[in-house]
C-alpha positions, 0 to 999 in steps of 0.5 A, spaced: 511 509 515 514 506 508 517 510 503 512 509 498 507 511 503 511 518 503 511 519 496 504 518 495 504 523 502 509 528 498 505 527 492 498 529 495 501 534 500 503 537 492 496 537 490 494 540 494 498 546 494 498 546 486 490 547 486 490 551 492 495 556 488 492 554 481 485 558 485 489 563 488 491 566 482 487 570 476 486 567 471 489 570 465 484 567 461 478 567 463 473 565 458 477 559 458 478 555 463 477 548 459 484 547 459 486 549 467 481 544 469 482 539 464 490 540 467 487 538 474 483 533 472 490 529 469 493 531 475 487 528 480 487 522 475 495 521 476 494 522 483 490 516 484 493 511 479 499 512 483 494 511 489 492 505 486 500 502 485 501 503 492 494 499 494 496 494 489 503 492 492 501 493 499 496 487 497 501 483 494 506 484 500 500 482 505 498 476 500 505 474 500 506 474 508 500 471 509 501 465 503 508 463 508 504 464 515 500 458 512 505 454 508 509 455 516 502 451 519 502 446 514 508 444 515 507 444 522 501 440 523 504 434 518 503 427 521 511 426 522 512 433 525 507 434 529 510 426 532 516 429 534 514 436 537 509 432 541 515 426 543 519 432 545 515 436 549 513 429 552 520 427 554 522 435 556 515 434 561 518 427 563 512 422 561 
């Protein structure tokens, strides 16, 4: 597990606690309750672009691995390397 994966892990664990403690208590204002549910909105809102974030950079790690996996095969089926792999393994297998 990576860090970020942890943090986002913390930080939804967190959340859940916050919200779960937020019904647990009475509402000291109870014709009101714009404001805490308002709260939570941002809480959720903020959750999720982290979430997003994570997403984002996980993306851009595998677009990168895969951008050096291919660059690696195209160097090896060039013409002139493909040459001296196969005149290589010709001359390891003794033809």
């Amino acid at each position: 597990m990576t860090m970020r994966e942890r943090e986002g892990l913390i930080a939804r664990i967190r959340q859940v606690r916050r919200v779960a403690a937020a019904r647990d208590q009475p509402d000291s204002r109870a014709g009101d309750p714009e404001p805490d549910l308002l709260e939570v909105l941002e809480q959720r809102v903020a959750h999720l672009e982290r979430l997003l974030e994570g997403l984002q950079d996980s993306v851009h790690r595998e677009s990168e691995r895969h951008s050096k996996l291919i660059a690696e095969l195209q160097d090896q089926i060039e013409p002139g390397t493909m040459g001296a792999a196969l005149a290589e393994d010709a001359r390891n297998r003794g033809l």
